[in-house]
C-alpha positions in Angstrom: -1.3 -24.0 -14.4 1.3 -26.5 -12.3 1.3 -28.6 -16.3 2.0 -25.2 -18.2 4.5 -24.1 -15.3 6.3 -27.7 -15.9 6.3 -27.5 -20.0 7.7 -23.7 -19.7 10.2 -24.8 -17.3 11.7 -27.9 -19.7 11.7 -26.2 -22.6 13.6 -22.8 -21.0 16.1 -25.6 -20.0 16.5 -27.4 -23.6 16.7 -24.2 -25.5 19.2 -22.3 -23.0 21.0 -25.5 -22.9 20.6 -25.6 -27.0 22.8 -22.7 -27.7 26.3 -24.0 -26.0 25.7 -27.5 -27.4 25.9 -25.7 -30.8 28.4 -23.5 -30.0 30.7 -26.5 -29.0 29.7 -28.9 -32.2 31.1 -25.8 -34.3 34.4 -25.5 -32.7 37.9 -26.0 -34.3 39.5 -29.4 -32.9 42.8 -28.0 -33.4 42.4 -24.4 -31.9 40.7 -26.3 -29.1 43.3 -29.0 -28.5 45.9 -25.8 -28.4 44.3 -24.0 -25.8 45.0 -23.9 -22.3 42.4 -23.8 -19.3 43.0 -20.4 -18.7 42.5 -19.1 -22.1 39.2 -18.9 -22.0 38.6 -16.7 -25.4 37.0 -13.2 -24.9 33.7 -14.2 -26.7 32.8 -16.3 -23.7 33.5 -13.5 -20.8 31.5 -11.1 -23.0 28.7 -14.1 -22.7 29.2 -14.2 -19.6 29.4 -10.4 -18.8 26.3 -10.1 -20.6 24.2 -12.6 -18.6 25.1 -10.7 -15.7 24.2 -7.6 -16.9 20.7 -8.9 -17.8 20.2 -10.5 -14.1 21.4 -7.2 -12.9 19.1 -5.1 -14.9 15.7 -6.7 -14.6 16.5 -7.9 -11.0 16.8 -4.0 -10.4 13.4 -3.0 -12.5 11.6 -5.6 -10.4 12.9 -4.3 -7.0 12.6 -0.7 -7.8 8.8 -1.3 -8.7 8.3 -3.2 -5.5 10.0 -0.7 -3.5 7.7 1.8 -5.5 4.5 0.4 -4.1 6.0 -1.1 -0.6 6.7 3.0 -0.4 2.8 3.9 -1.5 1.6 1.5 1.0 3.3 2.5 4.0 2.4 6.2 3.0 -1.4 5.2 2.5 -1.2 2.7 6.3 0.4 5.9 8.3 -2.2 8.5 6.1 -3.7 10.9 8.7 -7.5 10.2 8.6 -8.9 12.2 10.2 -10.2 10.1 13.4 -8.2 7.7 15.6 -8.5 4.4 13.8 -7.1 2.0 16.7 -9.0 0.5 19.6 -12.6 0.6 17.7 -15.5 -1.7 17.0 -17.7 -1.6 14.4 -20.9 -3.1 13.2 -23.9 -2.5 11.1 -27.4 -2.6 12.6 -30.3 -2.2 10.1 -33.9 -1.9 11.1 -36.5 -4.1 9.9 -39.4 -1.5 8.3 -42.1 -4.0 9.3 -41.1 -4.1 12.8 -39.6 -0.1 12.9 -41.5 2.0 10.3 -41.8 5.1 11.9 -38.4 7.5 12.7 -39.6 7.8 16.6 -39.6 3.8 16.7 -36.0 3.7 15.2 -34.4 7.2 17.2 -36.0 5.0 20.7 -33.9 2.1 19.6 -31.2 3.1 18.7 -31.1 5.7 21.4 -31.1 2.9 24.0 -28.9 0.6 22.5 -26.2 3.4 22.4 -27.4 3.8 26.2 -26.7 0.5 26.8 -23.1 -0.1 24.9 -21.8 3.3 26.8 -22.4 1.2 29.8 -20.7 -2.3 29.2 -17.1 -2.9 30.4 -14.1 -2.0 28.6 -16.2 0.8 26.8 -14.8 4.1 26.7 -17.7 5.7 24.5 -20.4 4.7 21.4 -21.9 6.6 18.7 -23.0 6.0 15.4 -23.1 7.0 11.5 -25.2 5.7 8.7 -21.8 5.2 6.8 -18.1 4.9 7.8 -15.8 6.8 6.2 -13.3 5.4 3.9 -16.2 2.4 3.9 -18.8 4.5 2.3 -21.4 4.0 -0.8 -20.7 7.1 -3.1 -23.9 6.8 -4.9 -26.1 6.7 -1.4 -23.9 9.3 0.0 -23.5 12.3 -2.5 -26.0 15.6 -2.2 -26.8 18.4 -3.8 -27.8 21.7 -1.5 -28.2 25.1 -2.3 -26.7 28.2 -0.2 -29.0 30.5 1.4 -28.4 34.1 0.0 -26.8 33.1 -3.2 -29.3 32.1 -6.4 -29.8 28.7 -7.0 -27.7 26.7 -9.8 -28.9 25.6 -13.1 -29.6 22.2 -14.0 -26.1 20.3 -14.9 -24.1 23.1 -12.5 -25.4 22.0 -9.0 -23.3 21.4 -6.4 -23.3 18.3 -4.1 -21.7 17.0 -0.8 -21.2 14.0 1.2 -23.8 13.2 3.5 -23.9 11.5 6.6 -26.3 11.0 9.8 -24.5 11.5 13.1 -25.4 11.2 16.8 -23.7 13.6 18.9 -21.0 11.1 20.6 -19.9 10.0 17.1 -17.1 12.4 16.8 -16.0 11.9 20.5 -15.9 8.6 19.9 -14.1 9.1 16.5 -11.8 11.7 18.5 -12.2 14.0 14.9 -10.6 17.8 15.7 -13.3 20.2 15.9 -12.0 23.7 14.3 -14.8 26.0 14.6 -18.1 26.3 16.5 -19.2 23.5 18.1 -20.2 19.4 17.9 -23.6 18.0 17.3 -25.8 17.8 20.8 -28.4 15.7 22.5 -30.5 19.2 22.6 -30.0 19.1 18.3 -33.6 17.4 18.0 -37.0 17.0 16.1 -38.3 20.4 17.9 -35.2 22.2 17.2 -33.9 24.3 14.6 -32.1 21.9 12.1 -28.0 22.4 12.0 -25.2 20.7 10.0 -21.5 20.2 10.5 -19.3 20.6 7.5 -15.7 19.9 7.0 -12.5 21.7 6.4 -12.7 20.9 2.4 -16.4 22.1 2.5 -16.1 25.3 4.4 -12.8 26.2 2.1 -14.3 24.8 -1.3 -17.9 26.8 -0.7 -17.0 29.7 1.7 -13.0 30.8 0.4 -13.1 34.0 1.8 -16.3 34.4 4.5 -17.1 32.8 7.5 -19.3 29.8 7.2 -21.0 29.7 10.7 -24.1 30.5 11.0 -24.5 30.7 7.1 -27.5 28.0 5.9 -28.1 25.3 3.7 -30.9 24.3 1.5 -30.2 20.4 1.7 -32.1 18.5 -1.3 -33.6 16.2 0.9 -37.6 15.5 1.3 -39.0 19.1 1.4 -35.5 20.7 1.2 -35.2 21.8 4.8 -32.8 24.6 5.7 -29.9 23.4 8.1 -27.9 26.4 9.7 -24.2 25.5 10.1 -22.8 25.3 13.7 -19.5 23.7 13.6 -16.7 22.8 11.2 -14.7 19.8 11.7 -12.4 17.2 10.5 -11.7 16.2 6.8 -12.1 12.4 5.6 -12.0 10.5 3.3 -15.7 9.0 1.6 -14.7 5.8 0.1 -11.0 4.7 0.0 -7.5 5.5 1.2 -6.0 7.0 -1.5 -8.9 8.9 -2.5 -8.7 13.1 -1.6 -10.5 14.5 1.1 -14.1 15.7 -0.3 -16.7 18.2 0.8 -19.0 16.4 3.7 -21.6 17.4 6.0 -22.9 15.8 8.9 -26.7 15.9 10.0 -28.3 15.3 13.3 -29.8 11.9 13.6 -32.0 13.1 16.2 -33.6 15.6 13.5 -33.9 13.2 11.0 -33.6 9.4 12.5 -33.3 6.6 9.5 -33.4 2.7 10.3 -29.6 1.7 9.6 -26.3 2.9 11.4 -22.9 1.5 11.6 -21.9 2.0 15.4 -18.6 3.1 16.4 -17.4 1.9 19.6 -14.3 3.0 21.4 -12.6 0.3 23.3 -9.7 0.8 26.8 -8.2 -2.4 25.4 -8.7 -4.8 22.4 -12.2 -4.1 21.0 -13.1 -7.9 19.4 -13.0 -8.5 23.5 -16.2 -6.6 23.2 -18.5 -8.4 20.3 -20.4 -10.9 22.5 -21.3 -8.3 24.9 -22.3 -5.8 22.3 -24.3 -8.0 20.4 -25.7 -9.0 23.9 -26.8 -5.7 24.4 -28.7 -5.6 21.0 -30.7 -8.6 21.3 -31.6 -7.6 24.9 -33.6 -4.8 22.8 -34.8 -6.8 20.3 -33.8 -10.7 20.3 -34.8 -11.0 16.6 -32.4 -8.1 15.2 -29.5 -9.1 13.3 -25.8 -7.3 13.5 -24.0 -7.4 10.7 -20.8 -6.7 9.0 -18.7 -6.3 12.2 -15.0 -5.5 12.3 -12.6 -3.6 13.7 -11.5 -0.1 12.1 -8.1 -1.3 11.4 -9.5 -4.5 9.3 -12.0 -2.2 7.6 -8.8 0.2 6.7 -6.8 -3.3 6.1 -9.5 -4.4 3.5 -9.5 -1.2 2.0 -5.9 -1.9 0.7 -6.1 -5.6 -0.2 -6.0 -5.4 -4.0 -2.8 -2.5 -3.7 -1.7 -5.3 -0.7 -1.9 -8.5 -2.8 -0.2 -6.5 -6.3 2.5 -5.4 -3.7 3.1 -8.8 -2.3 3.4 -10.3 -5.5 5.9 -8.2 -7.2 7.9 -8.2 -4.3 8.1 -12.0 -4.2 9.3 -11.9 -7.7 11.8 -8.9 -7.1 13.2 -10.8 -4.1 13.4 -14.4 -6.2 15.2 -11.7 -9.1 17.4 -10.6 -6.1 18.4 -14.3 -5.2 18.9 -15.0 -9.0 20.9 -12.6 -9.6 23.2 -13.0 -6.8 23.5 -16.5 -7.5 24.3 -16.1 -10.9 26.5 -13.5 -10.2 28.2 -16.0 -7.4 28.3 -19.0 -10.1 30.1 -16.3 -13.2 33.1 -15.4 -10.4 33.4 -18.5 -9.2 34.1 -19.8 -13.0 35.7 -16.8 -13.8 38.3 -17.2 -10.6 38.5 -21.3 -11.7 39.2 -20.3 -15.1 41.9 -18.1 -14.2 43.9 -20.4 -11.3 47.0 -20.0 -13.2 46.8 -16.1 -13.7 46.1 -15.6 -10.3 48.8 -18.0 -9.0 51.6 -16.3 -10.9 50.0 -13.0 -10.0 50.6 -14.1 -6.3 54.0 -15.8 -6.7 55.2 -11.8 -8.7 54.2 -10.6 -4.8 51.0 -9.6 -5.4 48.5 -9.7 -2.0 45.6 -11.8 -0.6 44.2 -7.5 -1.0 45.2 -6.8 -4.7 43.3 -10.2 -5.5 40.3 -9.5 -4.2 40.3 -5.8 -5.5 40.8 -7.7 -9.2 38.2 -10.0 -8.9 35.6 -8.1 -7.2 36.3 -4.8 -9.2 35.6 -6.8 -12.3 32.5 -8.0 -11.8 31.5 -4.6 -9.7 31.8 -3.0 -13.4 29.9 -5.6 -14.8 27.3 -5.0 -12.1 27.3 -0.9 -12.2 26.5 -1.8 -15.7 23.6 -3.8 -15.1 22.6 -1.0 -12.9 22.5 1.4 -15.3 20.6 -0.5 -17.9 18.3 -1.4 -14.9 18.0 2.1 -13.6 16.8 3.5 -17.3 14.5 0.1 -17.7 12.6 0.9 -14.4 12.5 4.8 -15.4 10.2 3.2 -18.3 8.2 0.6 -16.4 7.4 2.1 -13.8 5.7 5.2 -15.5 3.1 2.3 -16.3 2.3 1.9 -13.4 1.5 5.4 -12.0 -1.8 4.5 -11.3 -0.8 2.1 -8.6 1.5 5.2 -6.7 0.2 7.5 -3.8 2.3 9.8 -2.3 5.3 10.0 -4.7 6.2 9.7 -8.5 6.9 7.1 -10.7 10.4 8.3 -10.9 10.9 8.6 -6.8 15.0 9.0 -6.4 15.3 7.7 -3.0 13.9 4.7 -4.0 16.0 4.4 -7.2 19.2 5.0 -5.4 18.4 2.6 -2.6 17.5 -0.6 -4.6 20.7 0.1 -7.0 23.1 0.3 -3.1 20.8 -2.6 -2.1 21.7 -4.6 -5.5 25.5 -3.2 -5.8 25.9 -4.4 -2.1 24.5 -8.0 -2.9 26.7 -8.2 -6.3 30.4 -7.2 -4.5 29.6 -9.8 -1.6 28.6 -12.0 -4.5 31.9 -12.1 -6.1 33.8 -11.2 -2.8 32.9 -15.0 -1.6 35.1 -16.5 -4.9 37.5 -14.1 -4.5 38.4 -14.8 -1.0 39.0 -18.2 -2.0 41.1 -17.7 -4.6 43.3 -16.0 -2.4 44.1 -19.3 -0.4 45.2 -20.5 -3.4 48.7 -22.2 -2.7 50.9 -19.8 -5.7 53.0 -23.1 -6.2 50.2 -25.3 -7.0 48.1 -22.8 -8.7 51.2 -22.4 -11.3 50.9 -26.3 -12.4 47.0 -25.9 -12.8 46.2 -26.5 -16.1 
């Protein structure tokens, strides 16, 4: 990569540098030997114009596709989960079936390892959940059911939820928003009647217009038990960020105990302070039993994003290297420009004109120039960027605000550009400028 990098490089340099050399070998000695320093010929200011231009314009497609998913980033990082993501601990602690293979072995251990976390210091509570959200499996997680009262759906039409096993302090220690009824409780057990939690997109998708408490659910599930619904909380999110909120229900654990769950534990103060102890407290049960995948919420929510992180990085590296390009090219065309015209400006100056009225000339010059580049820019990125819709969340392809910013952002960067030539032009001595040649 480093030797094709190197070969690109030369070869950009002898072929850009290929052009001028045979512009020069087909110039006319004696209309060259005739003109002055300051007659430059138009054809090489409409060279030069239209270099700018082209820095301009792709400088301002690369920024306003950066600023496109720097702006779907922030909106996916601040997205309302549904829980309170900071100050919690997570890890995965799966069951070994030779050790555990009956449900009361696995509801007594993990019913006295959340006994023991809720205890250690610097915990504020501890539940658990066979699968995070926004971390979850879709194929282990999706369920059809059947409603009670209503006829049952043909094969191909069923309908199907997310399912997850909860202990009653998951959603306290979550801190999700109950809505209706009530949360899951220790008294929810093996010798009472089964019940189910459902979320906001559940009770609105399946019950529009009627209440769903109390209503029951045939859950396909070994013998298809019936699970009444008692509370309606929440919405989140199964598998990703930028994924919709879909229909989920939430079973007892104490009904139906299974040998994994990720545990959730809510920290008073930074909750990596809290592994050793926590995995103290599991091997105090069981010295043989492995923990696994642990991580904060916020790193699980971080990982989530990496790919949209690492495509954001990158093309804002190359839109900010476009930026500096483009301001130093624009730097280097005044500054030859404002060379190339010494004379001009001197006589300019000694006729009375200001230190002001030069620096209007020379920046309001290439400030058309640049507005041009914008606009060629502006109807480039309107193109590109509908390419990359895929990438968005939370606005279009063709979001204004960000538009107009990046073309202020890249006019602002162009005038100081040429405003750093044209304040030195202006302490031009008029006498000596008039001699220049």
């Amino acid at each position: 990569m480093l030797l094709f990098t190197l070969v690109v490089s030369l070869l950009v340099g002898v072929l850009f540098g290929l052009f001028p050399a045979l512009q020069v070998s087909r110039v006319n000695l004696n209309v060259a030997l005739k003109r002055t320093s300051s007659r430059t010929g138009g054809e090489g200011r409409r060279l030069r114009s239209a270099l700018v231009v082209a820095e301009v314009a792709l400088s301002l497609t690369l920024l306003v596709c950066a600023g496109l998913l720097i702006n779907s980033f922030l909106r996916l990082w601040n997205l309302d989960l549904g829980f309170e993501r900071h100050n919690l601990l997570t890890m995965v602690v799966s069951l070994p079936n030779s050790q555990y293979p009956k449900p009361p072995q696995q509801k007594a251990f993990f019913d006295q390892l959340l006994s023991r976390v809720e205890t250690l210091p610097g915990v504020k509570s501890a539940g658990a959940i066979t699968d995070l959200p926004i971390c979850g499996i879709p194929e282990l997680m999706n369920n059809n059911f059947d409603i009670v009262g209503q006829p049952p759906r043909p094969h191909g039409q069923e309908i199907s939820s997310y399912l997850r096993w909860v202990t009653p302090s998951y959603f306290r220690t979550m801190q999700m928003p109950l809505f209706r009824g009530r949360f899951l409780s220790p008294a929810d057990n093996e010798t009472s009647k089964k019940v189910v939690l459902i979320d906001e997109t559940m009770a609105k998708q399946f019950f529009p217009n009627e209440d769903p408490l109390g209503k029951e659910l045939i859950v396909r599930l070994d013998g298809d038990p019936v699970f009444e619904i008692v509370g309606i909380v929440g919405n989140s999110r199964p598998t990703s960020l930028d994924e919709k909120p879909q229909p989920h229900m939430y079973l007892a654990y104490d009904q139906r105990p299974v040998d994994f769950l990720t545990l959730v534990i809510r920290s008073t103060g930074d909750p990596k302070a809290l592994v050793g102890s926590v995995k103290q407290a599991v091997y105090s049960l069981d010295k043989n039993q492995p923990v696994e995948d642990i991580a904060t919420m916020e790193e699980r929510l971080s990982q989530s994003l990496s790919q949209r992180r690492f495509t954001m990085m990158v093309l804002a590296i190359f839109a900010a290297l476009a930026l500096v390009l483009a301001s130093v090219g624009i730097y280097a065309v005044t500054s030859y420009t404002v060379g190339q015209r010494t004379r001009e400006i001197g006589i300019r100056m000694a006729m009375g004109a200001g230190g002001t009225d030069v620096v209007r000339l020379v920046v309001g010059q290439t400030l058309v120039i640049t507005l041009i580049g914008v606009a060629v820019g502006l109807a480039s990125a309107m193109t590109a960027t509908r390419t990359m819709a895929s990438l968005l969340y939370g606005i279009t392809a063709l979001d204004l605000p960000t538009f107009g910013v990046v073309g202020i952002i890249l006019t602002a960067v162009a005038t100081f550009a040429s405003y750093l030539p044209a304040r030195r032009a202006i302490r031009l001595d008029p006498s000596r400028a008039l001699r220049y040649e």
